[in-house]
N, C-alpha and C positions, 0 to 999 in steps of 0.2 A: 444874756444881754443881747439885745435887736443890736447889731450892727445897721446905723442909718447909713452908712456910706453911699450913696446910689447914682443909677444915671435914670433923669425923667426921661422917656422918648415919647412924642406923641404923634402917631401915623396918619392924620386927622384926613389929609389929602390919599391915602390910600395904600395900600399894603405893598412894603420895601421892594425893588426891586432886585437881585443880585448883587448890585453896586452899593446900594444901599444897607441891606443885609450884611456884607461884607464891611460897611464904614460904623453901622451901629457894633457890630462884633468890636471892631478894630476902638470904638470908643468903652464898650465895656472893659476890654482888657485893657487899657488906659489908666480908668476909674477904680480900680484894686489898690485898697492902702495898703501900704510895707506889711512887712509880716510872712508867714508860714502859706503857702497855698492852701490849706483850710480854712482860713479865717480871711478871704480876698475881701468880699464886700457884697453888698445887695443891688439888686435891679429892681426896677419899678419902672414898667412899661406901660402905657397910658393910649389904647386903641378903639376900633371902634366893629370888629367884626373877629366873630368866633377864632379863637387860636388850636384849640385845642383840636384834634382829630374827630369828628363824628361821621363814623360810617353808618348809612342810614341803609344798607343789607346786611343781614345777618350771616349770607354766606361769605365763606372766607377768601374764594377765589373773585369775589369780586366788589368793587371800591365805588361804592355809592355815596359818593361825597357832595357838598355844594360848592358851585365856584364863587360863591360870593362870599368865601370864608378863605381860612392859610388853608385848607383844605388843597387846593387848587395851584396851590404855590410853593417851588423846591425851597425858596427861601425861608421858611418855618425850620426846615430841617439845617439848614446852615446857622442859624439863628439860637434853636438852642442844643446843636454841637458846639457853639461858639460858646454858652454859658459853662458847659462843659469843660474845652479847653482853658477857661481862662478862671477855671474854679469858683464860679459864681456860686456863692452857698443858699443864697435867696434870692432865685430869679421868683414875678410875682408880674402876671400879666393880667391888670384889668380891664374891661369889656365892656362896652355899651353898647345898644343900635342893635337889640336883637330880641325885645318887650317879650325876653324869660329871663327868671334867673336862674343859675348854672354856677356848679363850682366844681372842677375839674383839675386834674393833675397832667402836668404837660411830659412829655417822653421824647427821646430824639427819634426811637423807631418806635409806634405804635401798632407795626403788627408783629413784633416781637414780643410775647409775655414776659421772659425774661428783661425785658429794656428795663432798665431804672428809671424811676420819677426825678426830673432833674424840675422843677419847677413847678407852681402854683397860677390857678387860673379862677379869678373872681368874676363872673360876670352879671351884670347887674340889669334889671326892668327895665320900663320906664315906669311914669309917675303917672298918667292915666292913658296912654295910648292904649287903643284895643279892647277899652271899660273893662270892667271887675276882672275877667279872671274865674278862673272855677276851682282854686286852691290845689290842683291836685300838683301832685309832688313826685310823681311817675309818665316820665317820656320810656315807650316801649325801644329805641336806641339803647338805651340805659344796660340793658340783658346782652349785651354782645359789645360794648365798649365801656369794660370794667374803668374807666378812670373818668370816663363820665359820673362824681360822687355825689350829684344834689342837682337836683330839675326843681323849677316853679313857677305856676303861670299867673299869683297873683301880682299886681299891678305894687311898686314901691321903691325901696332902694338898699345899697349894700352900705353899711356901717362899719368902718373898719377903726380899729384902735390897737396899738404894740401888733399888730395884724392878725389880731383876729376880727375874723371879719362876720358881721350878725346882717343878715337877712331879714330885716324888715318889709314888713307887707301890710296892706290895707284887705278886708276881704270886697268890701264896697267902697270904688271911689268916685258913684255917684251919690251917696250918699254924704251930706255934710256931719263931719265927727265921728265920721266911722272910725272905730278903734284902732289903732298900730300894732300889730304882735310880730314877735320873733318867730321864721319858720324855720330857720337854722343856725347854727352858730359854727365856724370853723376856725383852727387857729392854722398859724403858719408858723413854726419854730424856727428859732437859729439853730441853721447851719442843719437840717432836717429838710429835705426839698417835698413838698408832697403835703397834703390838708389833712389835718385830726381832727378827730369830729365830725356830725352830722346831723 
């Protein structure tokens, strides 16, 4: 059973800074109903630029990241230590403001392989910025940032329901009545951190 218990947060003015980080933490572990610390409660985080790690070198000794993502900021790393600490069983970060979709498993250390998946990351198109799209389904990042799980650059939206979330796409969106298909489908389980499916 989906525990809804949750905290909405939405960063719309820009990504937390320490203080910030530190008072969303300090409200998630707030938001935990009674109970066993396995069964604390859900996040649902509501943002507008990549969360997840994407190093865009493939070598190891060096971190090619963008600064206009958490990439760029220690507070990602405090953020989900804090879901950690406070037993969050469904952390669930969605994404906009980045015309791909992406679905991604969040980690407190990602260059650790051993680090556990402690959360889920949906990010979604947009609706026709950037026209059609070319459908393809493979960003070469993908080969060296295993939790990078699902790239797509047609044009559409993410469909979520009990969280699983469906990937809707259009392949023409200059076209009028171009058809809607599913390019992926992932769920999120309780009390499972991490996407099934593909």
């Amino acid at each position: 059973m989906w525990d809804d218990h949750k905290v909405d947060n939405n960063w719309a003015d820009g990504i937390p800074e320490n203080r910030d980080a530190n008072q969303l933490n300090d409200t998630t572990e707030r938001s935990g109903r009674a109970g066993p610390p396995r069964s604390r409660h859900t996040t649902r985080t509501c943002q507008q630029v990549f969360f997840a790690e994407k190093d865009r070198n493939k070598a190891p000794e060096i971190d090619d990241v963008s600064m206009d993502g958490w990439d760029g900021y220690a507070s990602r790393r405090r953020i989900t230590q804090g879901w950690v600490d406070a037993n969050v069983r469904n952390a669930v970060v969605l994404t906009g403001d980045v015309h791909r979709n992406w679905a991604n498993d969040l980690k407190v250390d990602y260059k650790d392989p051993a680090s556990p998946v402690v959360g889920s990351e949906l990010v979604c198109t947009s609706i026709t910025s950037t026209g059609n799209g070319t459908g393809s389904t493979v960003d070469p990042v993908m080969a060296w940032n295993p939790h990078l799980k699902f790239y797509n650059d047609n044009r559409g939206y993410v469909n979520t329901r009990t969280m699983t979330a469906d990937f809707r796409v259009l392949d023409h969106v200059t076209t009028p009545g171009s058809p809607v298909s599913t390019k992926a489908s992932f769920a999120i389980q309780d009390g499972v951190p991490g996407l099934v499916g593909g």
